[in-house]
Structures are given as C-alpha cells and as structure tokens.
N, C-alpha and C positions, 0 to 999 in steps of 0.2 A: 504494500500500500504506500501512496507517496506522500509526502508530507503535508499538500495541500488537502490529500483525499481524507487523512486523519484529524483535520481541524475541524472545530464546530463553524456552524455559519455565524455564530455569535466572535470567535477569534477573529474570521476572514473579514467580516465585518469593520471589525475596528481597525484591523492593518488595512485595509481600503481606505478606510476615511483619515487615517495615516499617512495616505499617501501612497502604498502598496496596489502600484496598478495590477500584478498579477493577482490578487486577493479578490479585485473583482471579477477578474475574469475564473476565475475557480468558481465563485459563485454563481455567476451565471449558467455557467457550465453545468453546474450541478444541480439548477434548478431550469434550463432551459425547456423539457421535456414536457415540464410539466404546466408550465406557462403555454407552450405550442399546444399540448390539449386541454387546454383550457380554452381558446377561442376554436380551434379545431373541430369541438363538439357543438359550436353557434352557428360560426360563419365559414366561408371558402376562399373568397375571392382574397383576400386581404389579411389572412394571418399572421404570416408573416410582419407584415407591417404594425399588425398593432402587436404582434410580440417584442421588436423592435423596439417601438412607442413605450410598453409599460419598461422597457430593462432603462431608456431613457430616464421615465420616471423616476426610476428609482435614484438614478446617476443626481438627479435635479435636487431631490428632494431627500438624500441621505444626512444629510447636516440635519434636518429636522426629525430623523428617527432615534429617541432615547432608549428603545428596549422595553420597551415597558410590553409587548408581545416579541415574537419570534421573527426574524427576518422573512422567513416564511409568510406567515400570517403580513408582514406590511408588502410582501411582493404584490401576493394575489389580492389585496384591497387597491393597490397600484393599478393592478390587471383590471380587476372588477369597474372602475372608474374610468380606463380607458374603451372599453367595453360599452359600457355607459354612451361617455362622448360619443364613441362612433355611430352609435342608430339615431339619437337622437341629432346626430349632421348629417346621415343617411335620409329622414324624415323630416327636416327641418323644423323637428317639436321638442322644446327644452324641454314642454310640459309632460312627455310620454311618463305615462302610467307601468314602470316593469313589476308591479305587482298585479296586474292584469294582464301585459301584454306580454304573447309567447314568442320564441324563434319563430315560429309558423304566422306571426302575425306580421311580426317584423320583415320577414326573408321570406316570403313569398314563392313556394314549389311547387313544379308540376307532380315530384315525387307525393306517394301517397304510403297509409299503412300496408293497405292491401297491394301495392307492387313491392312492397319491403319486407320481404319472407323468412329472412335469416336473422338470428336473434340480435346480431350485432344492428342490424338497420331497423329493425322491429322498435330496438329500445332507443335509440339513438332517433326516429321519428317523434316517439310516446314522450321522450323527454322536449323535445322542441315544441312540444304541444303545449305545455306546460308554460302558465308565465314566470315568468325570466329569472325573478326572484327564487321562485322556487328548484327552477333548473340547477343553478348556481350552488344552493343549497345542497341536492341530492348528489352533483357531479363530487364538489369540494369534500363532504363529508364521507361518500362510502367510497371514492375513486384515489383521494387525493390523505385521507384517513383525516382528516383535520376533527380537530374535537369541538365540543357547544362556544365556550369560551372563545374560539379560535374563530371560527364560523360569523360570531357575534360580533370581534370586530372588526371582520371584513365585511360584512355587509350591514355593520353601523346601525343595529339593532340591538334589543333587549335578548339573553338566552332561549327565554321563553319564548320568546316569536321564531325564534330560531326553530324552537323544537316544535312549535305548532306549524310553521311550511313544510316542515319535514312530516309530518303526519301527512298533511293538504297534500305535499308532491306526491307520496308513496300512494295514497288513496287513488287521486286521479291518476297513475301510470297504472294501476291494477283494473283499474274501469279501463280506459284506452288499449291495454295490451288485450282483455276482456273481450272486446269488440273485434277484434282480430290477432288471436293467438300464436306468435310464434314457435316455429320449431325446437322444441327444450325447453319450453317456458313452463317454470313449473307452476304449482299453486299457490295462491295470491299467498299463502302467507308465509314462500320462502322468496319471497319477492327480492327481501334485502340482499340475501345470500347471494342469490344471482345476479344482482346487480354487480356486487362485487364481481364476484365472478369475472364477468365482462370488461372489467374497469381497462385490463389488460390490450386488451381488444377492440377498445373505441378510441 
C-alpha cells in the first residue's frame, strides 16, 4: 500500500490546504468514482463536466471546511448543489421544486419501464421516477453506505426527514418496480438488500 493510499482523507486534507498539491490529487482520486456515479445515475450528457465543476468546488471553497463532518460528506453536499444549479439553468427555474420533481421530470425519455427489462435498468428507471430529493437519499445511503447524520448534512435537513424520504423513496420504488417486475426482483420487503446489491452495477 502506498503512503498516500494509507492516509485518512482527514490527513490528505490538511496537507492540501498546506499547500500539498499531490494530497489533492490523492483525494480526488480516491473519491473520483464515486462522484462520477453520483450524477451518472441522473444525467448523460454532461457528467463529466459537473464532476469537474463539484472537484472545482471543492478546490474554491476548502479554506471554509472546518471538519466539523467528513471530507466525504462536504464533497457530495459540493456534488449535490452543483447538481442542483444544473437543472434549474437547464429549466430556467431557480424556483424548481426537487422535493417533487423527479429525473423523469427533469430529463425527459423516450426510455420507459417496460423497455427496461434487466434489473440494473429496471431500478435505475424506478429510481429517476422518484423526486430528486428522495433519489439522492436512497443512491447516497445504500450505494454510497453514508449514515443518517451524514445524509443530513448533505442535503441540509433534519435526520428525521432524512429517514422519512427514505421510507417515501423505498415505498414508491416497491409500487413502481410493482407495476413492472424485473428479472431477480425479489419481494418488496428485501427490496433494501437488493438495492444494495446493484449499487455495484449502476
């Protein structure tokens, strides 16, 4: 293992803001993955560019991270915001509503459930169905293993709202996958498991 792979992202951290350009680029690197499936699961055209945009982010706005969460948790609140900006410059609506409005609202497909037969496209529709808020919720937490606390303040909610979109997302992908079953899907109430499951694979 090499000596950047064995530092926390709390040490790499602060040797960046040090002044240690390779300390950033170790972070990045070891969080690049995971940022790229983070808008990956949203959008197509433009990934790259808002993954880009949030590593930027971070670069802009490190002098204002105290620690008080995990480098982690301020990346994907980073992610989550650029995310944000982008549909609402897409739609020209600061006002859009992502506690209502889904991938499928926003991003507009000919794709449907019923041409999406394989579990990976099954659930990867089921969840863009979902509004936004709650997508965010169910990818970060079973994909990305982030905890309530964690989850909280990346989408700058109470925990409890937290774990109430998380019921609301799990509920409506059970109704939605419901309507058209994929192959392997098992029964709604090992629904979480296999979401995991998949985390790999989406």
């Amino acid at each position: 293992m090499s000596e950047r792979a064995a530092q926390s992202d709390a040490s790499l951290f602060e040797a960046w803001r040090a002044g240690d350009a390779s300390a950033g680029e170790a972070l990045f690197e070891r969080h690049f993955d995971a940022i790229y499936r983070f808008f990956d699961a949203k959008i197509r055209a433009d990934v790259a560019d808002l993954v880009q945009r949030t590593f930027l982010g971070c670069v802009e706005s490190r002098e204002r991270f105290r620690g008080a969460s995990s480098f982690r948790v301020f990346l994907f609140a980073i992610a989550r915001h650029e995310l944000y900006q982008y549909f609402r410059a897409k739609r020209r609506d600061a006002a859009l509503d992502f506690g209502v409005s889904s991938i499928a609202d926003l991003t507009p497909s000919p794709s449907t459930l019923a041409r999406a037969r394989s579990e990976r496209e099954c659930l990867q529709q089921a969840l863009r169905a979902l509004p936004l808020e709650q997508q965010l919720a169910v990818e970060l937490h079973y994909w990305e293993g982030l905890s309530g606390p964690e989850l909280a303040a990346i989408l700058e909610v109470p925990e409890g709202t937290v774990r109430s979109r998380l019921r609301r997302a799990l509920e409506g992908l059970r109704d939605r996958l419901a309507q058209t079953p994929p192959l392997g899907a098992p029964p709604g109430a090992d629904l979480e498991a296999w979401a995991r499951a998949l985390a790999t694979r989406v």
